[in-house]
N, C-alpha and C positions, 0 to 999 in steps of 0.2 A: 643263215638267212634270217632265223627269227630275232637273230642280235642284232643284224644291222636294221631292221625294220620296225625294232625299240629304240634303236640309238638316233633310227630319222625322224620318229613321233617325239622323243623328249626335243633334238633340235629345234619339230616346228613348233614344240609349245614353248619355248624361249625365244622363238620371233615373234609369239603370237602378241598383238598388239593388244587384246585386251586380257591376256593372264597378268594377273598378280606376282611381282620377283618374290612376294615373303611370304613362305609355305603357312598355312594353316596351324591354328592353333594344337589341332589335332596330329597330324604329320608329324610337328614339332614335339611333341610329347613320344608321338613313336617311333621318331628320331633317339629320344632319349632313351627310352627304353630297353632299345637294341646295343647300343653302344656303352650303358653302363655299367663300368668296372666297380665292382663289389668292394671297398673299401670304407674304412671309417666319418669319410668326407661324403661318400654319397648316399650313405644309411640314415644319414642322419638328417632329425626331417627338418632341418634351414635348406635343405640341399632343394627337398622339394620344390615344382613349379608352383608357382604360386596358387593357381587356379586347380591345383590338382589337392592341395595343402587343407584338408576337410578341418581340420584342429585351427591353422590360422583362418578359414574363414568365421568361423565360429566367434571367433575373439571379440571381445563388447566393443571394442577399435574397429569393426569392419559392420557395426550394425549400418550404417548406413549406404553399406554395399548391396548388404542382405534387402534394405527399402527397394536398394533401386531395382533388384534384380526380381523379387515380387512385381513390382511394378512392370518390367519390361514383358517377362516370361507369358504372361496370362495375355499382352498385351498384341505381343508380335503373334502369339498363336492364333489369337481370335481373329487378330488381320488375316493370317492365312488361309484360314478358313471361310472368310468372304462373311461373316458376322457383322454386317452396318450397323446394327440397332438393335435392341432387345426391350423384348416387355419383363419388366423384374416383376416376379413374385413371393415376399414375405409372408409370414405366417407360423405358426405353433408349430413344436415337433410333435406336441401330446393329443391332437384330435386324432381318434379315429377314424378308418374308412365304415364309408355305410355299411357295407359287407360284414364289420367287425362289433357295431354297435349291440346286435343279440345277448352274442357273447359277455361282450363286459359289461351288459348290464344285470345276465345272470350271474356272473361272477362275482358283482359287486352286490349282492343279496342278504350277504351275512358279514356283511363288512360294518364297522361302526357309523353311525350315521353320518358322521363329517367326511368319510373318506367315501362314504358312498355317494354323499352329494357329489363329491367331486369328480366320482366317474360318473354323473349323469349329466352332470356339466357339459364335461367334455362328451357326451353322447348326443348330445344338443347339437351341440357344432359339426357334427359329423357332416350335415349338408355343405360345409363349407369345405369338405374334402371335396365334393361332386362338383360346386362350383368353381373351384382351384383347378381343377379337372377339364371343366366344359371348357373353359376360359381358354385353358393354353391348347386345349384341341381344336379350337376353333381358328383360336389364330393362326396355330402353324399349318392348317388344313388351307388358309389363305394364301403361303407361299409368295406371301410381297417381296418382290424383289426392286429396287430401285440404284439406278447407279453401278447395275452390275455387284451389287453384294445382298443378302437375306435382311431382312430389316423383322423387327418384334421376334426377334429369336427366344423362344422362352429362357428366363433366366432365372436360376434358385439359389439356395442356401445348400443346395445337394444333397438335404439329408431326409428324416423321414415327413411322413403327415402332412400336412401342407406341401411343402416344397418335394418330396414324394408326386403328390398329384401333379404338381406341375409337369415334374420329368415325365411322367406315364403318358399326361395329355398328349402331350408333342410328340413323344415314342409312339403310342397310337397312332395317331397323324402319319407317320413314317418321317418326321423330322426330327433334324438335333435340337439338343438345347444344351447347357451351360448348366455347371453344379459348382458352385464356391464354396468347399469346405475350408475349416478352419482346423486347425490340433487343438484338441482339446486334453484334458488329466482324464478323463474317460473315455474308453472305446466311441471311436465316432468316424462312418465311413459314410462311402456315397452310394446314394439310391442305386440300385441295379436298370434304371429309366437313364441315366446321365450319358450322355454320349460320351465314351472313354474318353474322344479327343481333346475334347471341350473339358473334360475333370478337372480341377485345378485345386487344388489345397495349398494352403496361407499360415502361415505364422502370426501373422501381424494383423490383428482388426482390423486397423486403419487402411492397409492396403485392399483389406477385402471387401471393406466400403468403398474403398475408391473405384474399384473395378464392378461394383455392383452399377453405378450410378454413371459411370464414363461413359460407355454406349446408351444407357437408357434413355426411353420415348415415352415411355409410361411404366406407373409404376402401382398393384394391385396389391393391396394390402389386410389382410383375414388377418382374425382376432389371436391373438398372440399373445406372447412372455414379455420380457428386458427384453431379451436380442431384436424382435419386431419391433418394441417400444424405440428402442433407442433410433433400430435403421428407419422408422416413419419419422421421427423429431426430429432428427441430424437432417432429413430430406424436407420437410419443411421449412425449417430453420435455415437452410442452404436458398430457398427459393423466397423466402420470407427477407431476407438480407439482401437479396439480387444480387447472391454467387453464381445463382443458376437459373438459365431462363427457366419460365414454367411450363409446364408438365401436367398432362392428365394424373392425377392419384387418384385411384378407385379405392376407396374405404369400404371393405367390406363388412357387414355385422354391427351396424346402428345401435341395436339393442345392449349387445355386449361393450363397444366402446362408449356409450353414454352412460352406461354403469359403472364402467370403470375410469372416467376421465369425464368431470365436467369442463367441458369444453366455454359454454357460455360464462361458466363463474370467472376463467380464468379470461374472457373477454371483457366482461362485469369488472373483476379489479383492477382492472387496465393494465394488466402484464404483457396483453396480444393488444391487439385492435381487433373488431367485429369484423373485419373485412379479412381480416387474417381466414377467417374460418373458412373463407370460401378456396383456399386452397388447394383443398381436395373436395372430392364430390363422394355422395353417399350410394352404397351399390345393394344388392342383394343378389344380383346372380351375372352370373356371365353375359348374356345379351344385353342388359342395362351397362356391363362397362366396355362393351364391345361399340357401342353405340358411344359412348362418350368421347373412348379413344378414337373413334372413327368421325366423328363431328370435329372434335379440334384438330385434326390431321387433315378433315374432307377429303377425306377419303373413303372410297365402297359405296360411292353413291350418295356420301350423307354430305351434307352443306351445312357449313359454323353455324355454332350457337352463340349469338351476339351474348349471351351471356360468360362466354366463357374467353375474357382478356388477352388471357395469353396467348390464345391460337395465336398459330403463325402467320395464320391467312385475316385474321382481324386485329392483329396486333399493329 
């Protein structure tokens, strides 16, 4: 009985007019599996499915598999996930949280004077942990949905200090957010705040630029290394060129980027134009870029800032 009753289900899935005739990639593999005769021809790994073939994907002939398939994977997930939009959050791995600044700056007590300035530096910045913090709890406490998908889904770099705060924000909140890790030559994982699903880890920069900025609506930016430097200049420079419409960029830490980047001199030798600068707008805490994001969006109640071009509602 139970045999003719498998032999009438595969029947009606071969009239079924919307199955598929060519089995799954997967099927086909355990297809092969089952029927393979242990011989010198099929040990050997030309024999291998291609897709199963860990040594030929690798091959410097398939990097541009490897692009596309970065590109796809983080891609199709986040569709799945109902992810419209994300607020990206940049920023330092080396600031401390408030909670941690006592600590090292009695630790840094008996340390030589240059190495102690530099953990009161970064002791300094510590508030920019609390406001990296406020920022993405705030947002995700909004819960904007539009379109049937989440929009300002918080989105980080996945790893500690900055991009840390961001993940916690949102995890507080009781929402997901987005962690882009990279492989690095040193130990480097993601924040225990990253929502597993949303994890994604990258071989390739470029791709994890790409995906940083492909959903994004706005983009918050605390005082940082290279890796910050380079993803606020590439995103400039992108919106500066009109590759990419424009965008709220929240510049956090006035103090600390006018010290280390004159901005006006490099307006002054006419590398930028003055107008360039207006690009991004300058912040110090979370309610000032909540407000900004929400004036150019008008949204939350707020109505555009005729200063501000790009909106889409005064563009």
């Amino acid at each position: 009985m139970a045999l003719a009753m498998n032999d009438e289900h595969e029947a009606r899935g071969e009239r079924d007019l919307a199955d598929r005739k060519f089995y799954p990639a997967d099927e086909e593999a355990a297809f092969s599996d089952a029927a393979m005769p242990q011989t010198p021809q099929t040990r050997h790994p030309a024999y291998k499915l291609a897709f199963r073939d860990t040594d030929f994907l690798l091959r410097d002939e398939l990097r541009p598999v490897r692009f596309q398939l970065e590109l796809l994977k983080p891609e199709m997930l986040l569709d799945e996930a109902g992810v419209g939009s994300t607020l990206v959050m940049y920023g330092s791995a080396r600031i401390p949280p408030p909670e941690a600044v006592d600590e090292a700056l009695a630790g840094a007590k008996d340390l030589p004077d240059g190495e102690r300035r530099v953990v009161e530096n970064l002791a300094k910045k510590a508030k920019y942990y609390g406001e990296a913090y406020k920022l993405a709890k705030m947002v995700s406490e909004k819960s904007i949905i539009e379109s049937g998908k989440r929009q300002f889904v918080i989105c980080s770099g996945g790893g500690p200090s900055i991009m840390e705060a961001a993940n916690k924000g949102a995890s507080d909140a009781g929402a997901e957010s987005v962690g882009l890790n990279i492989v690095l030559p040193h130990e480097q994982a993601p924040n225990p705040y990253v929502t597993p699903y949303l994890s994604f880890q990258f071989h390739y920069f470029a791709l994890r630029k790409m995906h940083f900025l492909l959903r994004a609506k706005a983009v918050a930016v605390f005082p940082g290394g290279f890796g910050t430097f380079d993803e606020f200049f590439e995103l400039l420079t992108l919106i500066q060129t009109g590759k990419m419409k424009p965008m709220p960029i929240l510049l956090f830490g006035k103090d600390f980027w006018n010290r280390v980047i004159d901005f006006e001199a490099l307006a002054d030798e006419g590398t930028i134009g003055h107008k360039d600068l207006e690009l991004f707008r300058w912040c110090e805490t979370a309610d000032e870029a909540w407000e900004k994001i929400a004036r150019f969006y008008q949204i939350d109640g707020y109505e555009a800032d005729p200063s501000e071009e790009g909106s889409p509602r005064t563009a």
